[in-house]
C-alpha positions as CSV (number, residue, x, y, z in Angstrom):
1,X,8.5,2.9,-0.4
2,X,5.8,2.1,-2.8
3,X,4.6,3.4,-5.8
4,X,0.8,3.6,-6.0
5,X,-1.3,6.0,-8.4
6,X,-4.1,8.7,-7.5
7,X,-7.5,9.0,-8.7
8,X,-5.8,12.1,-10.6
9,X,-3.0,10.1,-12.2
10,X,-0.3,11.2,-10.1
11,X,2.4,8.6,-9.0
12,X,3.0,9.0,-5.4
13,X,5.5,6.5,-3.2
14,X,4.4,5.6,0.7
15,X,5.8,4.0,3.2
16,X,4.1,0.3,3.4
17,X,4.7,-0.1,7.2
18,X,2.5,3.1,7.9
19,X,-0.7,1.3,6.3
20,X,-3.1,0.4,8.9
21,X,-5.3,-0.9,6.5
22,X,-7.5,-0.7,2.9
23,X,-10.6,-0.9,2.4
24,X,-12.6,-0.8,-0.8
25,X,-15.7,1.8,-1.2
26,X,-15.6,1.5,-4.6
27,X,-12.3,2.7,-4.6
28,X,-9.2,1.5,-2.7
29,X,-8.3,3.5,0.3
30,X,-5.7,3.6,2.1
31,X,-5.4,4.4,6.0
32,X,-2.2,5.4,7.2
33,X,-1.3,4.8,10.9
34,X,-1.4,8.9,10.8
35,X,-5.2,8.8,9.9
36,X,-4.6,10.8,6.8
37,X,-6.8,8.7,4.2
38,X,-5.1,8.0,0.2
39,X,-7.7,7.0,-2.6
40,X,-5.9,5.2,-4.9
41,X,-6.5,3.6,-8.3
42,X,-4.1,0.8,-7.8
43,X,-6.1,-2.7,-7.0
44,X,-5.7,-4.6,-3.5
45,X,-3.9,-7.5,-5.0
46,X,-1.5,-4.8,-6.8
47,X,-1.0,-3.2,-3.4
48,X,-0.5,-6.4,-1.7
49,X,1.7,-7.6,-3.9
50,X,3.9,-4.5,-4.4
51,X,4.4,-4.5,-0.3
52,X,5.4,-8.2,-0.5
53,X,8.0,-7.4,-3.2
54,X,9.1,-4.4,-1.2
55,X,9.5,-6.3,2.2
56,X,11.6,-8.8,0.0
57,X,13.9,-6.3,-1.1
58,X,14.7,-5.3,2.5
59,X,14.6,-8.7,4.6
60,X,11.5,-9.1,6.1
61,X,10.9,-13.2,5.3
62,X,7.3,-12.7,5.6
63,X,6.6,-16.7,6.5
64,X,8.5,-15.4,9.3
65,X,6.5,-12.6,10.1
66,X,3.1,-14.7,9.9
């Protein structure tokens, strides 16, 4: 899980492998493979980065994945 901060300030953890994707309008939004929708405050770098971190910590090479 991640950690990634509401518009309200509240901490809240995902699951990286349920993002289908983010998109920016002007904040970043998160789409989970369940359609629900998360506005976050967190940048897409941050985001990116805290899922490559995360995917470290459990295994996943990701030069192996790409």
């Amino acid at each position: 899980m991640i950690d990634v901060i509401r518009l309200d300030g509240k901490k809240i953890w995902v699951n990286p492998h349920m993002i289908e994707y983010m998109e920016i309008s002007p904040d970043l939004t998160l789409t989970m493979l369940s359609g629900n929708k998360i506005i976050v405050r967190n940048s897409p770098e941050e985001v990116n980065n805290k899922i490559i971190e995360y995917r470290k910590k459990i295994g996943i090479d990701m030069q192996e994945v790409l």
